[in-house]
N, CA, C and O of each residue as an XYZ file, in Angstrom:
608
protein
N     -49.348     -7.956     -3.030
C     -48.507     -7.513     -1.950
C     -47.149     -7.144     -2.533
O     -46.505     -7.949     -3.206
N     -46.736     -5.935     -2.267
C     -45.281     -5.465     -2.960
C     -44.523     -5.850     -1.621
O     -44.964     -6.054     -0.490
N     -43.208     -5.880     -2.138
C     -41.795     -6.687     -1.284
C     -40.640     -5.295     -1.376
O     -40.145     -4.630     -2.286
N     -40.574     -5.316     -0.131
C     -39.627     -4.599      0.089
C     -38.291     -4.470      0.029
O     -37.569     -5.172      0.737
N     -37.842     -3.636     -0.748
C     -36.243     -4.277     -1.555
C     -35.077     -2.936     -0.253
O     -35.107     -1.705     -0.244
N     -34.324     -3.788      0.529
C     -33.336     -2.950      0.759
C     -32.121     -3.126     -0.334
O     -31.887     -4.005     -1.164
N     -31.445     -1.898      0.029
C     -30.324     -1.142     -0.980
C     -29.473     -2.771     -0.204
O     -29.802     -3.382      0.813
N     -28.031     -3.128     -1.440
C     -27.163     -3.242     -1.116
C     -26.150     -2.944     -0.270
O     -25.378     -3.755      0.242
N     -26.163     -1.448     -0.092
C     -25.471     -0.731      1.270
C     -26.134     -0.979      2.955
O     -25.957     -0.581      4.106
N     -26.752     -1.653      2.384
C     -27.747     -2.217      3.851
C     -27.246     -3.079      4.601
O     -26.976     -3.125      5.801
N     -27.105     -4.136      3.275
C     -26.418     -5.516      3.998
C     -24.425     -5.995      3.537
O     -23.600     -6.894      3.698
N     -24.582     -4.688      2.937
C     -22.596     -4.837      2.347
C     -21.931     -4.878      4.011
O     -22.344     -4.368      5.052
N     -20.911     -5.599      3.753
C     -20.140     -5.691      4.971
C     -19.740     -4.290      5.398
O     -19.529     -3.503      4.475
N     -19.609     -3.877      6.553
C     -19.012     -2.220      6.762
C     -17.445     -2.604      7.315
O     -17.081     -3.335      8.236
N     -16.554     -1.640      6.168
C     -15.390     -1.688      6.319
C     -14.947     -1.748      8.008
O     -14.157     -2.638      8.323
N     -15.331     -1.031      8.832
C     -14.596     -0.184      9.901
C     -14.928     -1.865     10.801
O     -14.191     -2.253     11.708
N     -15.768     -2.412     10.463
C     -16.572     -3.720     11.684
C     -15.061     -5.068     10.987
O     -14.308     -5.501     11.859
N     -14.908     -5.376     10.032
C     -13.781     -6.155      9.895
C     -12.555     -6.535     10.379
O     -11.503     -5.910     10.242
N     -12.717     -7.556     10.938
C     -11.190     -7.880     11.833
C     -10.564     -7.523     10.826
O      -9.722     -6.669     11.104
N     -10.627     -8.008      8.973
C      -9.514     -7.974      8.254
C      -8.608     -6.831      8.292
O      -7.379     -6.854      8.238
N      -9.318     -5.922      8.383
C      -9.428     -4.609      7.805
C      -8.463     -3.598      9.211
O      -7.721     -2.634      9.026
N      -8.812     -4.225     10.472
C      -8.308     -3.475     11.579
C      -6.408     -4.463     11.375
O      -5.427     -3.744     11.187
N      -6.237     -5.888     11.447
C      -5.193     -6.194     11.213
C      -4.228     -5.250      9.887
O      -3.087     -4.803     10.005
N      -4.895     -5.187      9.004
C      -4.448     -4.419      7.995
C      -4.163     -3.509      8.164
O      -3.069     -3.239      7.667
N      -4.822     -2.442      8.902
C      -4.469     -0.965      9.207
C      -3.350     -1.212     10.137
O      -2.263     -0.655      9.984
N      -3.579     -1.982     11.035
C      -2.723     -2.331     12.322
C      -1.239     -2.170     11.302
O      -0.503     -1.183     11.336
N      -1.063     -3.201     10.556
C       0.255     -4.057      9.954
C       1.219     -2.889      9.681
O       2.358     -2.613     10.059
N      -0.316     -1.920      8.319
C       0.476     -0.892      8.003
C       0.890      0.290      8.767
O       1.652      1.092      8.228
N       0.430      0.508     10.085
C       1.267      1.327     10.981
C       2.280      1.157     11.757
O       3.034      2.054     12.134
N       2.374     -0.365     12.122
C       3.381     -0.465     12.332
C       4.796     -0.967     11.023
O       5.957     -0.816     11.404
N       4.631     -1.334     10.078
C       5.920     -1.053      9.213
C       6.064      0.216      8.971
O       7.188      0.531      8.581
N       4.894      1.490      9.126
C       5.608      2.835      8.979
C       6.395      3.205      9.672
O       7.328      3.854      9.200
N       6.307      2.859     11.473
C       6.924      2.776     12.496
C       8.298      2.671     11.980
O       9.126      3.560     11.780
N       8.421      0.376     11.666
C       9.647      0.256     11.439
C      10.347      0.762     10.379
O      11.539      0.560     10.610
N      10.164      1.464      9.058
C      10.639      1.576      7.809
C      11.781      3.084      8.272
O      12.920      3.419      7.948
N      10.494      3.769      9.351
C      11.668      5.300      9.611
C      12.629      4.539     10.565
O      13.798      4.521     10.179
N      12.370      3.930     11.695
C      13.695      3.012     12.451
C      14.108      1.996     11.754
O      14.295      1.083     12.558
N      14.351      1.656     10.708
C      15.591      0.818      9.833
C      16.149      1.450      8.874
O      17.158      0.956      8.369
N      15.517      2.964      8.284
C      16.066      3.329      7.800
C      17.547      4.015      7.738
O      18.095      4.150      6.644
N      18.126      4.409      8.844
C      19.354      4.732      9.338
C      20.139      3.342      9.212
O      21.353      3.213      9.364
N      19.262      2.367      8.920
C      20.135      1.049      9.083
C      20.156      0.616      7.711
O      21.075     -0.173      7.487
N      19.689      0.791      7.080
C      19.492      0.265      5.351
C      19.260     -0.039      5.149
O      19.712     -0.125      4.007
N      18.194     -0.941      5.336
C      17.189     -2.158      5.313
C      16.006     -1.912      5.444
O      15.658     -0.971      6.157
N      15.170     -2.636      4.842
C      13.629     -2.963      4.617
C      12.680     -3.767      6.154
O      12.947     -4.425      7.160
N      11.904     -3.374      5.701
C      11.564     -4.262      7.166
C      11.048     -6.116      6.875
O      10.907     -6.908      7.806
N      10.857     -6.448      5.505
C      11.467     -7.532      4.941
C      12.782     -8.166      5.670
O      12.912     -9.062      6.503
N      13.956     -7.071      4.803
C      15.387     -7.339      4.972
C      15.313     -7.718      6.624
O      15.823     -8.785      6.966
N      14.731     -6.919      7.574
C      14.942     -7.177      8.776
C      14.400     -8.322      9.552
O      14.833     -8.612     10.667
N      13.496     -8.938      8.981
C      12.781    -10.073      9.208
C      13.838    -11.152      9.123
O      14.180    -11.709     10.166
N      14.392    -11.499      7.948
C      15.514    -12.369      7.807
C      16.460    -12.036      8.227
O      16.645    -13.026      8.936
N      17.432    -11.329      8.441
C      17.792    -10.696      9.693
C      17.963    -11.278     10.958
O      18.890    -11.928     11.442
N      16.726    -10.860     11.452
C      16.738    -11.174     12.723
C      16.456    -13.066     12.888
O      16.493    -13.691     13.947
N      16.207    -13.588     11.618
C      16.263    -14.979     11.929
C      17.624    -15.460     12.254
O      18.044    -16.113     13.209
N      18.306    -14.873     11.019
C      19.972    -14.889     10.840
C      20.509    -14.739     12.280
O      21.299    -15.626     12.603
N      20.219    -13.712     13.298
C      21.056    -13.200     14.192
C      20.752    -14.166     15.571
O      21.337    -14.151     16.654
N      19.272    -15.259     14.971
C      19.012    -16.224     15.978
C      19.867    -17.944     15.755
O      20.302    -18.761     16.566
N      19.791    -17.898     14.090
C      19.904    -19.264     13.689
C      21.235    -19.163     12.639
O      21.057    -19.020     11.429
N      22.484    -19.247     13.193
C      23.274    -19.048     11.982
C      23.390    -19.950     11.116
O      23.332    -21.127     11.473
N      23.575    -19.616      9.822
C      23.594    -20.278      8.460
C      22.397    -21.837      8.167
O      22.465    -23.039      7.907
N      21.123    -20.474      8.501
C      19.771    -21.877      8.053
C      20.109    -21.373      6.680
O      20.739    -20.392      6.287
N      19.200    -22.816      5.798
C      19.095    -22.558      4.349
C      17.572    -21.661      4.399
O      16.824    -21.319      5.315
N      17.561    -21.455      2.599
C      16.635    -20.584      2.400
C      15.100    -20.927      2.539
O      14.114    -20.222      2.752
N      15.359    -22.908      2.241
C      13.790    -23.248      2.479
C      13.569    -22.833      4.401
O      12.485    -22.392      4.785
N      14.692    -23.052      5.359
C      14.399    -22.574      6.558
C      13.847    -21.061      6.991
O      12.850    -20.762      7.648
N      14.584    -20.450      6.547
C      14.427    -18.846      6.651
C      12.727    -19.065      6.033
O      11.682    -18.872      6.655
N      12.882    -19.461      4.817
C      11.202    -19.033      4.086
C       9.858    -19.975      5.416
O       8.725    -19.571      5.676
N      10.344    -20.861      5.817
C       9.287    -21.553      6.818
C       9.107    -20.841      7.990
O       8.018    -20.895      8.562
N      10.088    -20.132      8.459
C      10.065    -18.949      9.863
C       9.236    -18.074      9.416
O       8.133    -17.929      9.943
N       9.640    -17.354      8.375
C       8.814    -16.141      8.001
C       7.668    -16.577      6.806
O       7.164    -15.709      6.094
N       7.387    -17.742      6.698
C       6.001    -18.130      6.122
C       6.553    -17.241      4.034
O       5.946    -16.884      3.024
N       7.416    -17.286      4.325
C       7.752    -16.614      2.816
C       8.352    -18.283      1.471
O       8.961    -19.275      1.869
N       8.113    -18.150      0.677
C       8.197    -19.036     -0.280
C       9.093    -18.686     -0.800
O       9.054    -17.460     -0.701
N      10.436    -19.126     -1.637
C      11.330    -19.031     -2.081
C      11.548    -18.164     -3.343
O      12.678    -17.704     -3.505
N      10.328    -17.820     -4.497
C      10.053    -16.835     -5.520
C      10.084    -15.627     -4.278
O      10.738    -14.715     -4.783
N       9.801    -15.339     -3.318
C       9.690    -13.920     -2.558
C      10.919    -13.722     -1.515
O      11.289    -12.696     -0.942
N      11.374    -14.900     -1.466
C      12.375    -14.442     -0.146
C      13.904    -14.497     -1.001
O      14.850    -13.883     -0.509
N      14.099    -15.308     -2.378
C      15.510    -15.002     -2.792
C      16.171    -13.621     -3.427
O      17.359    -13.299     -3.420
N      14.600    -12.627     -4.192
C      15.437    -11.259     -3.894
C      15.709    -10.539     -2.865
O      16.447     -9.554     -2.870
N      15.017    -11.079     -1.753
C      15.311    -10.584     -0.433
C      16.982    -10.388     -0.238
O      17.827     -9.546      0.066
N      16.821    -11.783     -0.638
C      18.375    -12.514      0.166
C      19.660    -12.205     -1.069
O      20.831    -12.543     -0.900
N      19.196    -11.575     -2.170
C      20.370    -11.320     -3.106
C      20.385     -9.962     -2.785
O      21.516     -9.477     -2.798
N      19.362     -9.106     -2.467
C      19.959     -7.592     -1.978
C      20.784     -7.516     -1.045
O      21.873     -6.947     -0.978
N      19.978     -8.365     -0.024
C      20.854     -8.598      1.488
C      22.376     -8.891      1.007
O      23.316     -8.131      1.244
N      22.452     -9.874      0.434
C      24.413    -10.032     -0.005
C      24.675     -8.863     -0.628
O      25.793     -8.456     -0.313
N      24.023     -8.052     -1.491
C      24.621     -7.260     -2.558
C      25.153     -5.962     -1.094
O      26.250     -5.441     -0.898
N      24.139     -5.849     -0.496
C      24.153     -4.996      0.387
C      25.898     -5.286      1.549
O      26.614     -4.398      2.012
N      26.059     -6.679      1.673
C      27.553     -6.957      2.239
C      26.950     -7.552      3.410
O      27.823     -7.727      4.260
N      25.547     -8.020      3.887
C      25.557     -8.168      4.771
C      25.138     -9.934      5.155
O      24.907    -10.439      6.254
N      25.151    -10.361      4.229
C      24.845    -12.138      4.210
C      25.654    -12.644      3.332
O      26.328    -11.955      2.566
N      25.656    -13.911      3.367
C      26.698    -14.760      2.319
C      25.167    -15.922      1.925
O      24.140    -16.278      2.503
N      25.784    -16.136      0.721
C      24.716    -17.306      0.026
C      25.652    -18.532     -0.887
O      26.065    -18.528     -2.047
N      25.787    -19.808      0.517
C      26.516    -20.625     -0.628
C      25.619    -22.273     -0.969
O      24.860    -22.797     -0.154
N      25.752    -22.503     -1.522
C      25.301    -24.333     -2.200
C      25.732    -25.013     -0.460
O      26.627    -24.537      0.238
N      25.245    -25.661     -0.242
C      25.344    -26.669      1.004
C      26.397    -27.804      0.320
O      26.373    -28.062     -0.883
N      27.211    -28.362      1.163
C      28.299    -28.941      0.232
C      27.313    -30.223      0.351
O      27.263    -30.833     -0.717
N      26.407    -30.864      1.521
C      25.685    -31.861      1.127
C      24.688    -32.474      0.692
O      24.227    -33.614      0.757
N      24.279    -30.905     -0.052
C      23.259    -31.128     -0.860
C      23.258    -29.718     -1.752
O      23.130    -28.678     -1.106
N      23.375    -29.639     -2.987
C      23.598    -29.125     -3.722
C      22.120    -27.907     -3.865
O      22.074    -26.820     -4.441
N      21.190    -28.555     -3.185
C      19.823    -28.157     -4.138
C      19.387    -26.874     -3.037
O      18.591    -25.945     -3.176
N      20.270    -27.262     -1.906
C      19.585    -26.468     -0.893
C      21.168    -24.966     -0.506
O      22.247    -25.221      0.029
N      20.821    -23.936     -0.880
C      21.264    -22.817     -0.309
C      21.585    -22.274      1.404
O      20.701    -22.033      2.226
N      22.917    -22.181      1.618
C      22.679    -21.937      2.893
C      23.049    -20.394      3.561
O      24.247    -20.167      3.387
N      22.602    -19.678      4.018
C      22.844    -18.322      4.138
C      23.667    -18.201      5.508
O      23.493    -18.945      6.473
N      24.718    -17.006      5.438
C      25.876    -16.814      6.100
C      25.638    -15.685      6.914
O      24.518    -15.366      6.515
N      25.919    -14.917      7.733
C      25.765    -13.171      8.121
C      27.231    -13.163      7.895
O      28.044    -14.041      8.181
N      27.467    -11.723      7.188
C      29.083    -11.235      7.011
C      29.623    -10.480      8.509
O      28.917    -10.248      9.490
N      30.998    -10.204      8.352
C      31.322     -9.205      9.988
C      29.871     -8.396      9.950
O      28.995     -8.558     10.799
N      29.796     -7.704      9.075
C      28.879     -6.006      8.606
C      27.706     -6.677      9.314
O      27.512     -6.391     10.496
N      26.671     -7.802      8.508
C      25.321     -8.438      9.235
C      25.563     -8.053     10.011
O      25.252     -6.892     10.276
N      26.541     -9.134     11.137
C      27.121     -9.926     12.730
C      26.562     -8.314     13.619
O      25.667     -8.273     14.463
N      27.390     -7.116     13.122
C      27.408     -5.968     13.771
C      26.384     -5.151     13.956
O      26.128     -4.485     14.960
N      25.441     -5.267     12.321
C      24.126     -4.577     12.615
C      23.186     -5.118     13.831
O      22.400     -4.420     14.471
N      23.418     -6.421     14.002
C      22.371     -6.324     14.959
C      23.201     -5.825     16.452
O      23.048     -6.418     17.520
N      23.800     -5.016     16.324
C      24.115     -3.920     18.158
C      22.979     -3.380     17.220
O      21.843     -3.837     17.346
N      23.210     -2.574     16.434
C      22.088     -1.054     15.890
C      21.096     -1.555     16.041
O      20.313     -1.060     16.851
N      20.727     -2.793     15.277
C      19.206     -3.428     15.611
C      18.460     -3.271     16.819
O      17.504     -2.497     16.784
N      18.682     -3.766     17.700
C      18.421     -3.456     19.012
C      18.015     -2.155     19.670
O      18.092     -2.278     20.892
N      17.784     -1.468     19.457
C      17.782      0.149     19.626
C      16.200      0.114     19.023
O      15.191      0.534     19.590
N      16.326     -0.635     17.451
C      14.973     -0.617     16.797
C      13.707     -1.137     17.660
O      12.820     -0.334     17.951
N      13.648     -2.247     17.994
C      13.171     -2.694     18.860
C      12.601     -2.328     20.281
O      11.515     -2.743     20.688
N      13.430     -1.524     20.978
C      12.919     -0.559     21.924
C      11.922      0.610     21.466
O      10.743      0.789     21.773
N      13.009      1.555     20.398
C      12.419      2.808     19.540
C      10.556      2.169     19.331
O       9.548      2.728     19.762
N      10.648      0.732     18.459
C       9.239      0.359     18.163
C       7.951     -0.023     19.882
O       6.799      0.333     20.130
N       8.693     -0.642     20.443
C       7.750     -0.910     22.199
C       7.690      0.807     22.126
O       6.597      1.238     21.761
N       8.565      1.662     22.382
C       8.011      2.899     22.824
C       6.379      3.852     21.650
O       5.386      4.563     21.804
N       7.077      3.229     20.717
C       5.853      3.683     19.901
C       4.135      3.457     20.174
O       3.227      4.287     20.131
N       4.109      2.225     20.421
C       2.862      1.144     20.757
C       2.228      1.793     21.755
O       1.013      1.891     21.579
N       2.680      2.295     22.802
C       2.579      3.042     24.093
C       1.526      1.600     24.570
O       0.311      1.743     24.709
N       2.056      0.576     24.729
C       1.583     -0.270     25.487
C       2.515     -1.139     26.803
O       3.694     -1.404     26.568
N       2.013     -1.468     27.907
C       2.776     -1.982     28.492
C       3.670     -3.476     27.838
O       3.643     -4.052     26.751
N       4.148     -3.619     28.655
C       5.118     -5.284     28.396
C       3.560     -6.314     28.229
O       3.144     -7.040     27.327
N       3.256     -6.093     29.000
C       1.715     -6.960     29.385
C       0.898     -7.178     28.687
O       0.401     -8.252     28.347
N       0.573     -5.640     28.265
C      -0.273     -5.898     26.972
C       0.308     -5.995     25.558
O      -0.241     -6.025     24.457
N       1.556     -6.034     25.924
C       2.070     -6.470     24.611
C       2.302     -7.880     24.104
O       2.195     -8.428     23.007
N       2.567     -8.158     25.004
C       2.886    -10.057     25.356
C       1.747    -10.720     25.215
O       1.743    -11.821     24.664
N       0.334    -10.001     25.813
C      -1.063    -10.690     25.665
C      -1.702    -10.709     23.876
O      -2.174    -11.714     23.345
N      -1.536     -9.178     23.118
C      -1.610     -9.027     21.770
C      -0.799     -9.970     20.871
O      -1.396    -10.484     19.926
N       0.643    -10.284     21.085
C       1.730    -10.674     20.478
C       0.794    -12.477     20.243
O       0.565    -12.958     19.133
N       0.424    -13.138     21.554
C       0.309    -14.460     22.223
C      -1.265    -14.196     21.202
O      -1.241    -14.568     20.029
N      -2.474    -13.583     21.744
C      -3.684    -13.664     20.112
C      -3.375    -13.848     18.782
O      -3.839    -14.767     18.106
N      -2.617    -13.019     18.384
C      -2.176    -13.175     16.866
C      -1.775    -14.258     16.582
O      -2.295    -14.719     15.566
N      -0.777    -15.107     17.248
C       0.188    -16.210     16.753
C      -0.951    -17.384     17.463
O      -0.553    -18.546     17.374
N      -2.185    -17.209     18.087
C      -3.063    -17.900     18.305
C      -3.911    -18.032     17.007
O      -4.190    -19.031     16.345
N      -4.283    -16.530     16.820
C      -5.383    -16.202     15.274
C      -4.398    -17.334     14.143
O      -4.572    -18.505     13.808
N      -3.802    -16.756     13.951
C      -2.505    -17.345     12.657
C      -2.834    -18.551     12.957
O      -3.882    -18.827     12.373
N      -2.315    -19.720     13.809
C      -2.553    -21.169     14.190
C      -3.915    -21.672     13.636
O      -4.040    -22.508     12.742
N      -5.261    -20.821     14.528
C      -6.123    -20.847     13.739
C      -6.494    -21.255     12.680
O      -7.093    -22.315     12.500
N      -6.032    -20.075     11.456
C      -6.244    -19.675     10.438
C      -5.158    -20.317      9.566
O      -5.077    -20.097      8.357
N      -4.592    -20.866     10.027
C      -3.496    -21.997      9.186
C      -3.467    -23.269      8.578
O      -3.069    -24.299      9.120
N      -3.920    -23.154      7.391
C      -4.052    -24.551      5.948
C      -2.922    -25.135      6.819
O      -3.400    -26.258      6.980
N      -1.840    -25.152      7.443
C      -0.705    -25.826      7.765
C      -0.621    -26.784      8.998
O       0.403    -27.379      9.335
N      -1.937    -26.861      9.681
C      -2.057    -27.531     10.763
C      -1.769    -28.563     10.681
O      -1.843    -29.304     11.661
């Protein structure tokens, strides 16, 4: 009795069926979104991430900023040395603890976020989704993430 061999392309995963793969495409259309709306602003959509922590939480340190945005300290301190070079954060030693960095917004930061704001609309209009379904997408993801989090 001969055995019937299907191809590998039979049973290979198909790109287009992958949640991974739709988040991924997702991610990268929307930073194309944000990269042309921050660009008038000078910033990365990185840079804007910390940012907008800054414009919530003034002067967290860097292990804080890196726990908001899930970023580790090898990835988020060139962030944060462009950001100063740029004029728009301060980076000093914590006077009560030496080990820990605490980040500042300068006037310049303080002000970008009026411009910021504009971004934020500019991006909802892009999505062409309601408030509703945006709030319902926004509320899955940070469900998926929880999920999918070694950090529970």
């Amino acid at each position: 009795m001969a055995t019937v061999r299907t191809s590998t392309a039979d049973t290979a995963p198909k790109l287009d069926a992958q949640l991974c793969f739709a988040l991924y495409a997702a991610g990268l259309a929307m930073n194309k979104v944000y990269r042309s709306k921050l660009k008038p602003l000078g910033i990365t959509y990185p840079q804007y991430l910390v940012m907008m922590v800054l414009w919530q939480d003034e002067s967290p340190s860097v292990s804080e900023i890196g726990a908001r945005l899930f970023l580790d300290s090898a990835t988020l301190t060139p962030l944060l040395k462009r950001l100063e070079s740029l004029g728009l954060v301060t980076r000093l030693r914590s006077r009560d603890d030496e080990r820990h960095v605490v980040i500042g917004l300068t006037p310049r930061g303080k002000a970008l976020k009026a411009k910021a704001g504009k971004v934020q609309e500019s991006v909802f209009c892009a999505t062409q989704c309601t408030p509703a379904e945006l709030r319902h997408l926004k509320n899955e993801l940070h469900n998926l993430r929880s999920r999918l989090s070694i950090d529970n």
